[in-house]
N, C-alpha and C positions, 0 to 999 in steps of 0.2 A: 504493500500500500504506500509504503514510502516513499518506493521508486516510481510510483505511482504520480504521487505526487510533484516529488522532481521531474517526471514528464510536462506536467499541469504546468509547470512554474516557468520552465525551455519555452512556453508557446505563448507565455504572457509580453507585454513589452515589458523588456527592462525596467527597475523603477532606479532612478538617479537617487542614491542614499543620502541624506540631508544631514548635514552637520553644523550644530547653532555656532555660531560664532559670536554672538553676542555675549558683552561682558557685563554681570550685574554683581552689582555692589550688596554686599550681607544678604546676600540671598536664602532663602531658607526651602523646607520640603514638603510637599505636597502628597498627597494621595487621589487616584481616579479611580472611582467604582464602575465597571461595566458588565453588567451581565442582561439574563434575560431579554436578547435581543430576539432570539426565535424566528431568525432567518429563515424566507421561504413559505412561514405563516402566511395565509391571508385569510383578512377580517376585515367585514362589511358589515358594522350593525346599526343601529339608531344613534349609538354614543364614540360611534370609531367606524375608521377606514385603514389598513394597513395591509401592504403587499411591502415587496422590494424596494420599489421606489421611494416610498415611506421612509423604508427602514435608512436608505442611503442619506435622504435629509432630514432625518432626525439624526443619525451619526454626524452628519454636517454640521448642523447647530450643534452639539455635544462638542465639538471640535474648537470651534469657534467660539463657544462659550467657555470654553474649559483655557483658551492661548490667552482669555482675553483675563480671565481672571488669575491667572498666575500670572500674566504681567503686571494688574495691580499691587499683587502681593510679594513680587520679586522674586518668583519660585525660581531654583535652579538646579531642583531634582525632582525629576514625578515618577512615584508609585503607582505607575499602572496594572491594575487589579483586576482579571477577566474571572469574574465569579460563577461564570457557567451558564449554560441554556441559549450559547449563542446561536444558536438553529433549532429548527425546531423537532427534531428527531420525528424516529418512526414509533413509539411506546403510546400511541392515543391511536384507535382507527380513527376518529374524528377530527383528529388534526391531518391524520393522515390524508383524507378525503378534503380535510380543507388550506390540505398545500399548493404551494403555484409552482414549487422546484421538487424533483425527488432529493432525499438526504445528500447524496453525491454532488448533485448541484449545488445544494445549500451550503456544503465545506467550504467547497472551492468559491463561491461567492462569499460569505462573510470574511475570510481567510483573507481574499482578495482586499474587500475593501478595508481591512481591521489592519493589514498591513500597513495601505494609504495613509489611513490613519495615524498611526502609529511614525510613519514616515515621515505628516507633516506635522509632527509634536518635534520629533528631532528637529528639527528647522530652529524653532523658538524656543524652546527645552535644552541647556546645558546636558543635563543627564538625565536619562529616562533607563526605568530600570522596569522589567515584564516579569510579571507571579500570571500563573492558571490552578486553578483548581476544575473539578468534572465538575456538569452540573447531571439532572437528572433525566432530563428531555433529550442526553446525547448519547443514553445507553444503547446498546443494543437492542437488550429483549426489554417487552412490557412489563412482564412480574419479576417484581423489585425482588423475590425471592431465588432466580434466577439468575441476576445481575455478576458483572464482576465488574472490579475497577479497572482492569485488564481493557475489558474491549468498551471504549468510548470513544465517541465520535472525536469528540475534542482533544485529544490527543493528538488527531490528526491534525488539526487547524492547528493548536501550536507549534507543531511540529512546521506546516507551513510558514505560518509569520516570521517562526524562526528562522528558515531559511531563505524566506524573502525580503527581509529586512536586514540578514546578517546579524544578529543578535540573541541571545537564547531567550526564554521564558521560561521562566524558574518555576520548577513542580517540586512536589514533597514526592518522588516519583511515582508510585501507582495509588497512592493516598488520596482520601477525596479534602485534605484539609493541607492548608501550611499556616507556619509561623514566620514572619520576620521582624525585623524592627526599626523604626523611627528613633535615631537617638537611642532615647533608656527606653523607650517604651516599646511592649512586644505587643505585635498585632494579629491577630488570628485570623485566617480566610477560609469562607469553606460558602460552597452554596446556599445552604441553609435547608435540603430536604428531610435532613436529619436531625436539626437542631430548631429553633424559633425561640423567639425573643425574651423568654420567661425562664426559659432551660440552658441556654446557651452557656451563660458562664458557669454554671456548675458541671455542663458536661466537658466542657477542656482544662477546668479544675479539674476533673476528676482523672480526665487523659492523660493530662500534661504532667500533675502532680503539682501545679504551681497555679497563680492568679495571675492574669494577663490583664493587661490593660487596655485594650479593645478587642471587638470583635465584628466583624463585615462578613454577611452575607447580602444575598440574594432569595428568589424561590419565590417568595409572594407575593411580588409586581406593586408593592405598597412601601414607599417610605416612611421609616418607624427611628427613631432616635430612644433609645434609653439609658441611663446612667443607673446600671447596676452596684452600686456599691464600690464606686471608683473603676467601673471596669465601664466603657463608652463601647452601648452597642447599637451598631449602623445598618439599617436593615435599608438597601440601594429599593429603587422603583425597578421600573421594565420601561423598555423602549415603544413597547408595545400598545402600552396605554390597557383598555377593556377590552377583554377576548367576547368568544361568546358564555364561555363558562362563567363569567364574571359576572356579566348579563345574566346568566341564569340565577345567579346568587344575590343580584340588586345590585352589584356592588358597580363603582366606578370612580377611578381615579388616573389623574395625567400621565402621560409620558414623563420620565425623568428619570437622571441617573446623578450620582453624588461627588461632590472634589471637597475634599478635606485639607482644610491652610493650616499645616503646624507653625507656630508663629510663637512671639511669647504667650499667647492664649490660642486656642483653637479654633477656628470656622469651618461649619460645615457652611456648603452650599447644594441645596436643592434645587440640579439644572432644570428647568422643566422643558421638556420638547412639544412643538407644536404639531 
């Protein structure tokens, strides 16, 4: 599948690799939350429209929004954070029936454009540094009881960026969770299929054997902030905005994805896409 992919990557045009040349003064470090993109979804309902197209200008604005606010705050390292469910796999017949790309497509196109991405952060970005964790929507098989961390879609797509950007993306290798850190502060990544907002910190207490000071997921297309007992936990939106399962449940909330300003205080920013 690899080679696979370095075929995919031979037929692409070239991308000119970007490197910032700009010099900022006491600059400091940032974090980008991206997941839940669900590439290849499409969704047509009362409170939402999303295909491809979509998905490429809402990553637009997230770009754009994301160079403009670390040039406010003088960012000169960004933690980009791919928290999973960047496509929208095959584990739903119902998503499956209401895709516009098969999964194969969906690789190679978010891969593509998360490169882009990613390429034009280097531009304006001193240092940019890639974590992935799996998300749930990139398994193979539908029964979670079934599953391995082994065979994920996402795998592949980092595996891609990786080699189309020349850069690696840092995994806890077949793990669906990593650790890194901000300074002193250790930060925890994981989709969030397994975890949610009430349980979180005591379940990487309880892994870790330590208390960590934040934790970022994804998984339930809603942003959520809480400050569990000194430990900041960031629950990212979706790109996606309202499915129709969301609709089926009432529920409805915007597009948006999250950038965290380490500074001598903290800012979150809740980017909202239109």
């Amino acid at each position: 599948l690899v080679d696979c992919l370095k075929d995919n990557i031979e037929m692409l045009p070239p991308i000119k690799l970007n490197v910032c040349t700009k010099e900022i003064q006491d600059g400091i470090e940032a974090s980008l939350l991206i997941s839940d993109v669900h590439a290849g979804l499409k969704v047509d309902n009362v409170v939402n429209y999303y295909d491809i197209e979509v998905c490429k200008d809402r990553l637009s604005q997230l770009l754009s929004k994301t160079i403009k606010y670390c040039k406010i705050n003088k960012v000169t390292k960004l933690n980009v954070e791919f928290l999973g469910d960047l496509v929208n796999g095959i584990i739903k017949v119902q998503n499956r029936i209401d895709e516009e790309e098969d999964t194969i497509s969906q690789i190679t196109t978010i891969s593509e454009i998360l490169s882009q991405f990613v390429n034009e952060l280097k531009k304006e970005i001193p240092t940019i540094v890639m974590y992935g964790v799996i998300g749930n929507h990139s398994a193979l098989f539908a029964n979670k009881h079934e599953r391995s961390r082994k065979e994920n879609f996402e795998r592949l797509i980092y595996k891609f960026i990786s080699m189309r950007v020349n850069q690696p993306i840092i995994t806890n290798g077949l793990e669906d969770f990593l650790t890194y850190k901000v300074g002193n502060r250790e930060i925890v990544l994981s989709h969030g299929d397994k975890d949610n907002i009430s349980n979180a910190k005591q379940h990487f207490t309880d892994l870790l054997g330590r208390k960590v000071d934040a934790i970022h997921f994804g998984h339930i297309h809603h942003f959520n902030v809480k400050d569990d007992c000194n430990t900041d936990i960031i629950v990212n939106g979706s790109v996606i905005s309202t499915d129709d399962y969301a609709v089926s449940l009432r529920r409805n909330t915007k597009a948006s994805q999250t950038l965290i300003i380490y500074d001598e205080d903290m800012a979150t920013y809740k980017i909202t896409l239109e």
